[in-house]
C-alpha positions as CSV (number, residue, x, y, z in Angstrom):
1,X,-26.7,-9.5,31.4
2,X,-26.4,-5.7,30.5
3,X,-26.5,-4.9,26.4
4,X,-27.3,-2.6,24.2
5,X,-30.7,-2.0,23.1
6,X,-32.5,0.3,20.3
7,X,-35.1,2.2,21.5
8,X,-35.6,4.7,18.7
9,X,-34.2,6.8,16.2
10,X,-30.7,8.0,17.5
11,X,-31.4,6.4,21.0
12,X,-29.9,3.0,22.4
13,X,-29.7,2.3,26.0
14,X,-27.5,0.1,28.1
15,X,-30.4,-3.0,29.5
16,X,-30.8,-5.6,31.7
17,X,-31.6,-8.7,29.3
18,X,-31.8,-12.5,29.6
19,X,-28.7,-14.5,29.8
20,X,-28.4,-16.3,26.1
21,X,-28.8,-20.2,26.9
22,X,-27.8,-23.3,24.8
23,X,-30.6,-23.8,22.6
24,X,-29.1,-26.8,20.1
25,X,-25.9,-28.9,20.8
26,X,-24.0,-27.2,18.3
27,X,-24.2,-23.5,20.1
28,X,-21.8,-22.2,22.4
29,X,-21.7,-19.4,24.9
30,X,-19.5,-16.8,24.7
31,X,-18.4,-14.4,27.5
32,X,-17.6,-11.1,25.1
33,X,-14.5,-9.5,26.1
34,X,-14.6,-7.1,22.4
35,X,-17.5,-6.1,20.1
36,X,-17.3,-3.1,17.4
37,X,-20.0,-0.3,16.8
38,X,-20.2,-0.9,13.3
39,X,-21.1,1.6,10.4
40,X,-24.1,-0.5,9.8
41,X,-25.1,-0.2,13.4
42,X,-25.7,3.2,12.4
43,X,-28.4,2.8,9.9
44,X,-30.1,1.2,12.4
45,X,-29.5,3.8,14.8
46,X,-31.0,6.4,12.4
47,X,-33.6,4.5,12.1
48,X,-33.1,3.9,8.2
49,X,-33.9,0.4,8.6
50,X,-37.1,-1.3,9.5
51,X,-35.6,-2.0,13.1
52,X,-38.0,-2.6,15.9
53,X,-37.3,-1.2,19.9
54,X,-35.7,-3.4,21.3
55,X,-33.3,-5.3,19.3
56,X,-30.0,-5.9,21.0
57,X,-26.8,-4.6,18.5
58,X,-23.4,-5.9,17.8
59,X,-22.2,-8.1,14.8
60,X,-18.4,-7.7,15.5
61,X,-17.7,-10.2,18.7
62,X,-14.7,-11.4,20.2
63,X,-14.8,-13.6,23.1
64,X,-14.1,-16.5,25.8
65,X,-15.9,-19.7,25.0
66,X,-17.7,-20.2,29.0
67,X,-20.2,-23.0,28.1
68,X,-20.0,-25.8,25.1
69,X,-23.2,-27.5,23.7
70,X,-22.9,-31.5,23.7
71,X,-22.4,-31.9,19.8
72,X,-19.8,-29.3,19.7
73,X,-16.8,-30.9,18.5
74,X,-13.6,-29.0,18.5
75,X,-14.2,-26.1,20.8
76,X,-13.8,-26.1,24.2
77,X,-14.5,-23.7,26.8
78,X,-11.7,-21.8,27.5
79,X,-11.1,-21.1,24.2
80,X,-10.6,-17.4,22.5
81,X,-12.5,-16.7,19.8
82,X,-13.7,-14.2,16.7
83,X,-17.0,-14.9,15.3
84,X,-18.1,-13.5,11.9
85,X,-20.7,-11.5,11.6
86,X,-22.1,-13.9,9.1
87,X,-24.5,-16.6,11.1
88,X,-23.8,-19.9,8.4
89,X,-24.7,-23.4,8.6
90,X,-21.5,-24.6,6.8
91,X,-23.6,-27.4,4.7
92,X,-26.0,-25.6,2.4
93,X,-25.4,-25.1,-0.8
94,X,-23.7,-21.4,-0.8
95,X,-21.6,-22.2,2.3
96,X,-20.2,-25.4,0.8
97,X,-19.3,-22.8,-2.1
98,X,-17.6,-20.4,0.4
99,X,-20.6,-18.1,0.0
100,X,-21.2,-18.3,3.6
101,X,-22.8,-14.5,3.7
102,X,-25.6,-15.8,1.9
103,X,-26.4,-18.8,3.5
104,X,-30.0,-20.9,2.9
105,X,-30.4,-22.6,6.5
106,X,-30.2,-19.9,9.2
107,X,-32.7,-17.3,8.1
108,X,-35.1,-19.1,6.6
109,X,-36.9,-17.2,3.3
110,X,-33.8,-14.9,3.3
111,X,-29.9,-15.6,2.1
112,X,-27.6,-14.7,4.6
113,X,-27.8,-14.2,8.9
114,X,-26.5,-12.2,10.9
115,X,-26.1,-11.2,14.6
116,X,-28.1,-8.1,16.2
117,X,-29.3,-7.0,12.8
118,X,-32.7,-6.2,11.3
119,X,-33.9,-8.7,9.1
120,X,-31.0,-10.7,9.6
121,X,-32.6,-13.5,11.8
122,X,-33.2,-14.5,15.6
123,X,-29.7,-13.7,16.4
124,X,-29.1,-11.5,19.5
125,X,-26.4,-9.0,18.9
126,X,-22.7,-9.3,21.0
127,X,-23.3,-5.8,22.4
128,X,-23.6,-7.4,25.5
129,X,-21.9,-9.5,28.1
130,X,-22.6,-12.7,26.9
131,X,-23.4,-13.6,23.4
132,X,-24.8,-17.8,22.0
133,X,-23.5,-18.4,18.6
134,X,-24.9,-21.7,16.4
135,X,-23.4,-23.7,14.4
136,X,-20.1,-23.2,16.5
137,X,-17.7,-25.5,14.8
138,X,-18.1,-23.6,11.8
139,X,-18.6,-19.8,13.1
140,X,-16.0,-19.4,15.5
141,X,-12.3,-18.9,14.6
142,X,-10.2,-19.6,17.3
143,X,-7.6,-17.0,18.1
144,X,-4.2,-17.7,20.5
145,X,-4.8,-17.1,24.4
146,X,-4.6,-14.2,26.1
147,X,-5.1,-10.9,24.8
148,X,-2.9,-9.7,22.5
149,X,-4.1,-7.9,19.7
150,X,-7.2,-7.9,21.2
151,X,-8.3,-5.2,18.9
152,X,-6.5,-6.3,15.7
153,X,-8.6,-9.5,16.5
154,X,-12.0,-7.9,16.8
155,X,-11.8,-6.7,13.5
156,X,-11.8,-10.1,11.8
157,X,-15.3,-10.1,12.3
158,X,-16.7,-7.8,9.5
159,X,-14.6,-4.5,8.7
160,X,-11.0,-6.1,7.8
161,X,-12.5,-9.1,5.9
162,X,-15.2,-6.9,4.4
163,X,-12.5,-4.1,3.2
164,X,-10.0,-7.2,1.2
165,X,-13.4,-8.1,-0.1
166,X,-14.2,-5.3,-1.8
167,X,-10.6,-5.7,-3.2
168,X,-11.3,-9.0,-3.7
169,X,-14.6,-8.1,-5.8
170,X,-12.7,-5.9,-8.0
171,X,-9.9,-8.0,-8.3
172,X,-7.2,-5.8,-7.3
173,X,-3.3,-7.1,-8.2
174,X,0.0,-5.7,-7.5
175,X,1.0,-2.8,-9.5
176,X,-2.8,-1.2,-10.3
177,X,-4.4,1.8,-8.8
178,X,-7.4,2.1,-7.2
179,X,-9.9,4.4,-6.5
180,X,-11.3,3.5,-3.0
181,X,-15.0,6.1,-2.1
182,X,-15.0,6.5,1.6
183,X,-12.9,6.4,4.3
184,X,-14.6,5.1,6.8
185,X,-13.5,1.8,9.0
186,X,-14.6,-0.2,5.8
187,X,-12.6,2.0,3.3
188,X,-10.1,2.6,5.2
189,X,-9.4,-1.5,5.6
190,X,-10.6,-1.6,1.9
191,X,-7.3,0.8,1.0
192,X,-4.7,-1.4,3.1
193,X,-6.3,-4.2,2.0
194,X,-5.5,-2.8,-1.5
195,X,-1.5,-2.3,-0.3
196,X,-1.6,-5.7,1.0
197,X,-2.1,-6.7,-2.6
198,X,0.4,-5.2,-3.8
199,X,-1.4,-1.9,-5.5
200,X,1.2,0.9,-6.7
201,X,-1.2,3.2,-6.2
202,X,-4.0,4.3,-3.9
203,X,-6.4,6.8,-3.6
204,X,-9.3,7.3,-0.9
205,X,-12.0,10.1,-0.8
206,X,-13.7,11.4,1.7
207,X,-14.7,14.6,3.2
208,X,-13.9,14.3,6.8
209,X,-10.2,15.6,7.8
210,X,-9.5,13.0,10.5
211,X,-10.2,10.0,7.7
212,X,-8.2,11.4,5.1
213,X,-5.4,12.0,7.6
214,X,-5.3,8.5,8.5
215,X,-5.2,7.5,5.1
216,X,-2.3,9.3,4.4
217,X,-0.7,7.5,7.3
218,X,-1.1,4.4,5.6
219,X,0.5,5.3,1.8
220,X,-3.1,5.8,0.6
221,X,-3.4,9.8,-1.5
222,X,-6.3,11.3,0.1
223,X,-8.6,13.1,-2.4
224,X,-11.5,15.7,-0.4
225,X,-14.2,15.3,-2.7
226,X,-15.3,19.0,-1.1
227,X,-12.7,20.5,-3.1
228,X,-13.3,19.5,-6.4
229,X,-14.9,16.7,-8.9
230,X,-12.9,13.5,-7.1
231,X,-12.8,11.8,-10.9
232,X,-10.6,15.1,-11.9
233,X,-8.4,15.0,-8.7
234,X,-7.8,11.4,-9.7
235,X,-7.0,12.2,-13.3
236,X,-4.9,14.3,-13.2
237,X,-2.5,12.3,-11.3
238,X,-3.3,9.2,-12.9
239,X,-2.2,10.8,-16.5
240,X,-5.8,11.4,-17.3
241,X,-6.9,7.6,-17.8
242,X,-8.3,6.8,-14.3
243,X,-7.6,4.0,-11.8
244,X,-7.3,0.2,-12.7
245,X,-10.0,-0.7,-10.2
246,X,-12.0,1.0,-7.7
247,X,-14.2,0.3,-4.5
248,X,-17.5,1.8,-2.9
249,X,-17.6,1.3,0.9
250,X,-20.1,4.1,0.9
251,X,-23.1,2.9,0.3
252,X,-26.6,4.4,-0.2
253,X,-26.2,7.3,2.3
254,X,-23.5,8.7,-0.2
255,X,-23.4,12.5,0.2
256,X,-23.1,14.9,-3.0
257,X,-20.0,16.2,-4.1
258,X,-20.7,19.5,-2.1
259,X,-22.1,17.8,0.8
260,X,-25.4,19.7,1.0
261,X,-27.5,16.6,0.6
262,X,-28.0,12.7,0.2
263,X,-27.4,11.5,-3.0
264,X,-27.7,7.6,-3.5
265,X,-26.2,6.6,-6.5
266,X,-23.3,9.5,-6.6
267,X,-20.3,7.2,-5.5
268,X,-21.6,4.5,-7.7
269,X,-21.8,6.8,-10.7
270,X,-18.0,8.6,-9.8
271,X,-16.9,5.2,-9.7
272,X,-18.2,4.9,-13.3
273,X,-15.9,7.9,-14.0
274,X,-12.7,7.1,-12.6
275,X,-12.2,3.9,-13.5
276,X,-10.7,3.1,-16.8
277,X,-12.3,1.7,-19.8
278,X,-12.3,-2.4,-19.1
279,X,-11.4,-1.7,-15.1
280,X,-13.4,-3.6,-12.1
281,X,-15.7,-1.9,-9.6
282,X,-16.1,-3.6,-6.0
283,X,-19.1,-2.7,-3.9
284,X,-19.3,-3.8,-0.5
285,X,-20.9,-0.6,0.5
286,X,-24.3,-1.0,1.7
287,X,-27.5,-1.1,-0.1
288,X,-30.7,-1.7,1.2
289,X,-33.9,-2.9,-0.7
290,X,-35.9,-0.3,1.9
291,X,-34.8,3.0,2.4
292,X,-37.3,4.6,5.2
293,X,-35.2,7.8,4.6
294,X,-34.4,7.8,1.0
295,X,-34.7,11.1,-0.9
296,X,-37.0,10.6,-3.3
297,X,-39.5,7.6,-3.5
298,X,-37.2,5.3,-6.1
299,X,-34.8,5.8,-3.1
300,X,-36.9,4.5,-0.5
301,X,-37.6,1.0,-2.4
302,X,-33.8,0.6,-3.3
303,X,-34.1,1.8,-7.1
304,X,-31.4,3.9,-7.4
305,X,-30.6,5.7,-11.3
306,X,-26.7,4.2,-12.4
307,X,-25.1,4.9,-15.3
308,X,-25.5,1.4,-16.6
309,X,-24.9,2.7,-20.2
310,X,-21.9,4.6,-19.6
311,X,-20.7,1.6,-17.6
312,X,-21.3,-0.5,-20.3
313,X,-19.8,2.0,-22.8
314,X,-16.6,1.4,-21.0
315,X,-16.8,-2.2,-20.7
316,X,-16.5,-2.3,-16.9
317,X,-17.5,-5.0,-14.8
318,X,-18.6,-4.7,-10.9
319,X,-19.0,-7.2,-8.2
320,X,-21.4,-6.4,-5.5
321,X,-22.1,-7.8,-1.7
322,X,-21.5,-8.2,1.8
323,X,-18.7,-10.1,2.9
324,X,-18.2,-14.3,3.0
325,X,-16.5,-13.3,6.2
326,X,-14.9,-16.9,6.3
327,X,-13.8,-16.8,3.2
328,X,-10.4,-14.1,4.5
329,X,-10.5,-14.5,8.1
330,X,-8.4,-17.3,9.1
331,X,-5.3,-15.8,6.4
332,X,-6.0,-12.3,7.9
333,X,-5.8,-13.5,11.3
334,X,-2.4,-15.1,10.3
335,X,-1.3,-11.8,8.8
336,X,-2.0,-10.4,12.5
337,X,-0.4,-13.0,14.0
338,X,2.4,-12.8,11.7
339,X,3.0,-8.9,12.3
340,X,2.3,-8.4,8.4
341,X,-1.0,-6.8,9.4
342,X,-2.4,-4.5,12.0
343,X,-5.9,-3.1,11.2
344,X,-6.0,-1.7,14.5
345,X,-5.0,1.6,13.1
346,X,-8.2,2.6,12.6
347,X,-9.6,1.8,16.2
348,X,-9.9,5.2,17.7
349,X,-11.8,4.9,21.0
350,X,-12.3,2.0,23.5
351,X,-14.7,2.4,25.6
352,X,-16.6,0.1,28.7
353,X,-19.9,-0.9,27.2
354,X,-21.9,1.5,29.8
355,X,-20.5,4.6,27.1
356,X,-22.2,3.0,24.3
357,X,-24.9,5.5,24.1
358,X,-22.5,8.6,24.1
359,X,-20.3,6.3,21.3
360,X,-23.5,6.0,19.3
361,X,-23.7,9.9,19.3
362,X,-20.7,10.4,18.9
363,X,-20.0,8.3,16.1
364,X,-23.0,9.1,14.1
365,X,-22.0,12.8,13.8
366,X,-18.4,12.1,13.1
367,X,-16.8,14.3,15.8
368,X,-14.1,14.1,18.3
369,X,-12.2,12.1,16.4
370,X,-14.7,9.2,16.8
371,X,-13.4,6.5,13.7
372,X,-14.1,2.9,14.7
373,X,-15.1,2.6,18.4
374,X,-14.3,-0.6,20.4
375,X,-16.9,-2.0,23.6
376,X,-15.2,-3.9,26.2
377,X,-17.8,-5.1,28.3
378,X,-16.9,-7.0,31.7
379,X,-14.0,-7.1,32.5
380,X,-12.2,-6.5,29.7
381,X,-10.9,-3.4,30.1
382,X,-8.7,-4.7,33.3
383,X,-7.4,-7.6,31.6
């Protein structure tokens, strides 16, 4: 089958690789009809991460079930489905606690799996044609036939459940503001997840124009962090006291406030800031115990210098980690269903997986309008 496949540092190339085969009787196969390049593909990409050549990406799958192992029992093949980018058991300890981005049985010696990602086990990524996922019963959501809202769908995932669960870590309820750093995919679906929820008030910052624009489409206030201290845009139109609750979907390749250079712990820190004395912070912005590219050399082993006592000055509490995707999907894909919801707002290319490479490029340098790009291997495009 053809996927996509790292080779180095800002190179991946569109390969001839085995077919996936059933390899337990709980697996299916899954001929992939949508699969997301994903802000964390990027670090990868960059070659930030330990990654080694030739590791096939893609943790945001959508797809046809073709082939169904023996002990699979309520999956079929026909069936349409969205797979998290979480690889869970459903049985250990943190799954059975909903916890399933942390689960004990698929990786073993690490919490949590994942497809096509470093360090996240033996799980080929669904940048690709075909794609095997274990454990199907409990990993694959089924979706209604056809393909309508393919690429509402595709976003179930990882960005749409990740950006409610960054709400969902700060504990955003109607009527509070928020303060959501970066308006990326993730903050962008962190912001309407924050509407969704009922917040009176939203506020995203970024840098780049065609982010901040699309916030603004969606009743978010955009605040360019280039054109002043983001805390004091806040402020002022918060009547000085801050937001309620605020969310990083940054991460560790935070830039300073003039852009000139990587600064790790900034958004963390302005978070800090702008939230009020006894508010929440949600992190589901990425950070990495290994940093290949960090800085300074605290950077590159993850130690990164937060204002814990300022934070604890103001009595603040934060919740950090990546997303129990299955913990949000199935309601979010109701919300979809239901016409209550369309993430797909943010999708700004789709593109046959043979442009991956030039998406990759594209994407990384944030030009041309490239957002949240959408792979439609096959014959997806014609359906």
């Amino acid at each position: 089958m053809k996927a996509v496949v790292y080779e180095k540092p800002f190179s991946v190339a569109v390969r001839d690789v085995d077919d996936p085969q059933i390899q337990h009787p709980n697996d299916v196969l899954v001929r992939v009809t949508s699969t997301a390049i994903c802000g964390s593909d990027l670090h990868m990409y960059e070659g930030r991460t330990a990654a080694e050549a030739g590791i096939v990406f893609g943790h945001e799958n959508l797809g046809v079930i073709e082939e169904v192992g023996s002990g699979v029992t309520s999956l079929s093949s026909g069936d349409r489905v969205v797979m998290p980018f979480n690889v869970a058991c459903g049985f250990c300890k943190n799954c059975l606690a909903g916890k399933t981005g942390f689960c004990l049985t698929v990786n073993p010696g690490f919490a949590g799996g994942a497809y096509g990602y470093v360090a996240m086990g033996p799980f080929i990524g669904g940048q690709a044609e075909r794609l095997r996922v274990p454990y199907a019963d409990f990993n694959c959501l089924k979706l209604p036939t056809g393909d309508e809202f393919e690429t509402d769908f595709v976003l179930l995932a990882d960005i749409f459940p990740t950006g409610y669960h960054g709400c969902e870590l700060a504990q955003v309820s109607p009527g509070e503001s928020v303060a959501v750093f970066g308006a990326g995919p993730v903050g962008l679906m962190a912001a309407y997840s924050a509407l969704l929820r009922g917040a009176s008030q939203v506020f995203v910052v970024d840098r780049v124009p065609e982010r901040l624009a699309k916030a603004a489409e969606i009743g978010a206030v955009p605040i360019d962090f280039t054109q002043g201290d983001p805390t004091e845009q806040i402020k002022e139109q918060t009547r000085g006291e801050g937001t309620d609750k605020g969310v990083d979907a940054v991460g560790y390749q935070a830039q300073a406030h003039d852009a000139s250079h990587e600064e790790p712990a900034v958004v963390l820190n302005t978070l800090v800031e702008t939230v009020r004395p006894t508010g929440m912070l949600g992190i589901p912005g990425l950070y990495v115990p290994s940093d290949p590219g960090g800085p300074d050399e605290h950077a590159k082993h993850g130690q990164l210098l937060v204002s814990i006592g300022r934070m604890f000055e103001k009595g603040q509490q934060m919740g950090t980690g990546q997303c129990n995707v299955k913990r949000y999907n199935r309601q979010l894909r109701d919300l979809i269903i239901s016409g209550r919801a369309k993430p797909s707002f943010v999708v700004s290319h789709e593109l046959p997986l043979d442009q991956a490479p030039q998406a990759y490029e594209k994407f990384d340098q944030r030009i041309e309008g490239y957002t949240k790009v959408v792979l439609h291997p096959g014959h997806a495009l014609a359906a």
